[in-house]
Each structure stands twice: as C-alpha cells, then as structure tokens.
C-alpha positions as CSV (number, residue, x, y, z in Angstrom):
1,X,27.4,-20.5,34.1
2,X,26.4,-16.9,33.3
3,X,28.6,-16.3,30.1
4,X,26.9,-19.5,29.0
5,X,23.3,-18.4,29.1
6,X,24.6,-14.9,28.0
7,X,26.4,-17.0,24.8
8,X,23.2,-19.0,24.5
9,X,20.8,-15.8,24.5
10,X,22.8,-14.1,21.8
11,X,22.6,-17.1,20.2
12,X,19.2,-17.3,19.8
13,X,18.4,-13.8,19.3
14,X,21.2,-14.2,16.1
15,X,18.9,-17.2,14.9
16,X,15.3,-15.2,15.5
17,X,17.1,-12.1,13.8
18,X,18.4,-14.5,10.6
19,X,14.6,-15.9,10.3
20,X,13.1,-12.7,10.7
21,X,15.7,-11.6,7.7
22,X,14.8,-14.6,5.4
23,X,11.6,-14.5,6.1
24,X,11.4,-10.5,4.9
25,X,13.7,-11.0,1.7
26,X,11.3,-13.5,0.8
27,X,8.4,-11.8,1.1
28,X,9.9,-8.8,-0.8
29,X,10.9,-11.2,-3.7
30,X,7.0,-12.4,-3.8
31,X,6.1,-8.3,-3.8
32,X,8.7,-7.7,-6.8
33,X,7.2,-10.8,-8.7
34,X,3.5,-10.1,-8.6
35,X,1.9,-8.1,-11.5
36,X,0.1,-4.8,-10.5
37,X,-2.5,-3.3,-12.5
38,X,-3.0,1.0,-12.9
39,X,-6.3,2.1,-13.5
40,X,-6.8,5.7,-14.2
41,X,-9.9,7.6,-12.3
42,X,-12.4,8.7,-14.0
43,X,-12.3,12.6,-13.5
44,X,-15.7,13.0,-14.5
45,X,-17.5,10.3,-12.6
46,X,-15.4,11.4,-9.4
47,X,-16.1,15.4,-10.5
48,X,-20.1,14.1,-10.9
49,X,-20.0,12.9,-7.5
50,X,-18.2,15.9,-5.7
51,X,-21.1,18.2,-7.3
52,X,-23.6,16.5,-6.5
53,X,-22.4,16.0,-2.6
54,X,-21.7,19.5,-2.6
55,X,-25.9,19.9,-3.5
56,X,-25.3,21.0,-7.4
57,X,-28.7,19.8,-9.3
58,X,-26.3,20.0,-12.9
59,X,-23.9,18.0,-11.3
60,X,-23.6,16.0,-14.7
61,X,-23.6,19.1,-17.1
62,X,-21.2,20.8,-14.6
63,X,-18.9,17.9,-14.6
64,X,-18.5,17.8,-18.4
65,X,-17.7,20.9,-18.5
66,X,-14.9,20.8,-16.1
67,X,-13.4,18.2,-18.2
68,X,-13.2,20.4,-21.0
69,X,-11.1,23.5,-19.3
C-alpha cells in the first residue's frame, strides 16, 4: 500500500512540475512576442529637477549648461 501512495505522490508532483513548466514556457513565449518601447530621459528635465531639490534658484540656466559640458 505504501509504494502505491509513494508511486501516486511522485506522480502527481511529475504532473504539478510539467504544468508549472508549460505554463512558464508559455508565458516566456508571450514576453518574447510583445513589442517594448525605449524612451530616452531627458537629462535636462531630470538635471532641472535635481537643482532645484537640491535649493538652486537657476536651476533652469544651470541645467542647460550642464548639457553643454
């Protein structure tokens, strides 16, 4: 009786560990199919901000001018 629940566990543990497997590949396939769009930051929006948190009163001036070096 044992070896049949022990044959019946690893059983079902081989069928939870298949689903888990399919259901993994299939959710990668979905995350290779789907387009992803880049944006690139704007350095002087994010430089503007970071100024004027830091207490600059120029923070725009200052920020164009880091741009620039």
């Amino acid at each position: 009786m044992e070896s049949w629940l022990l044959h019946l566990e690893e059983t079902i543990r081989n069928a939870v560990y298949l689903c888990s497997m399919e259901a993994i590949l299939a959710y990668e396939e979905r995350q290779r199919k789907q387009t992803r769009a880049m944006v690139v930051p704007d350095i002087e929006l994010v430089s503007k901000m970071m100024l004027a948190a830091e207490g600059f009163i120029d923070a725009c001036l200052l920020a164009r001018k880091f741009i620039t070096l």
